[in-house]
C-alpha positions in Angstrom: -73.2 -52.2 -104.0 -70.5 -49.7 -102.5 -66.7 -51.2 -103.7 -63.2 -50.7 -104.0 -61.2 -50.5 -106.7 -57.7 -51.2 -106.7 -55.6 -50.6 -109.7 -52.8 -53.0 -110.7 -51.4 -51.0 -113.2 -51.4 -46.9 -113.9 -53.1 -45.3 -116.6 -56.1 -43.4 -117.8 -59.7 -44.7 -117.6 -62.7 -43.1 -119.6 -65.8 -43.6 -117.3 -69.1 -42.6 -119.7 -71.9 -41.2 -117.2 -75.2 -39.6 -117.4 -73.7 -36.6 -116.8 -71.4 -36.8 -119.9 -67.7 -38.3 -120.2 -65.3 -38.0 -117.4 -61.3 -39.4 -117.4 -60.1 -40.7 -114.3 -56.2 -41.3 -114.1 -55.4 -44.3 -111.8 -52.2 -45.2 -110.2 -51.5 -48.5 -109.5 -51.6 -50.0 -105.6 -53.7 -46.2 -105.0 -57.3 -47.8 -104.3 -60.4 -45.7 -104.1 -64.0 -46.4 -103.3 -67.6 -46.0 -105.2 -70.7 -45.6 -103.8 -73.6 -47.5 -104.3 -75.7 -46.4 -107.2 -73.3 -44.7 -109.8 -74.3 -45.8 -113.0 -70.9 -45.6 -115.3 -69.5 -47.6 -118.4 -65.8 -48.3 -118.0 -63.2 -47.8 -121.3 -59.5 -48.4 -121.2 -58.2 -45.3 -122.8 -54.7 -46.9 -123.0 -52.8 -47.7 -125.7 -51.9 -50.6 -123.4 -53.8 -53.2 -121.1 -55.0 -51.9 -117.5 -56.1 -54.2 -115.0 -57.7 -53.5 -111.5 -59.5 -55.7 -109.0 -63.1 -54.4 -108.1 -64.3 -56.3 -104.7 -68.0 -55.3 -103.8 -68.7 -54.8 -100.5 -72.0 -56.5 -99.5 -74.2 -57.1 -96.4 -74.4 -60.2 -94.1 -78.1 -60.3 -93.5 
């Protein structure tokens, strides 16, 4: 499913892909959205906790 995320805290997020290892830097209350079909692992690279809110969007059929 397409989502957004919404980060409730800043910091920097590893996301392990197919296409190798990419570090995304969130801020928090700065959402962004994901298409449908990325295939990622996430990893807190913090030395502290992060915390977002993913909400999927889905269709009514």
């Amino acid at each position: 499913m397409e989502y957004v995320v919404v980060p409730m805290t800043s910091g920097l997020l590893l996301l392990e892909t197919l296409q190798g290892d990419i570090q995304s830097p969130l801020t928090a209350g700065v959402s962004y959205t994901r298409p449908m079909g990325v295939e990622h692992n996430v990893v807190n690279d913090n030395a502290h906790e992060f915390v977002f809110i993913e909400i999927e969007l889905k269709q009514v059929p």
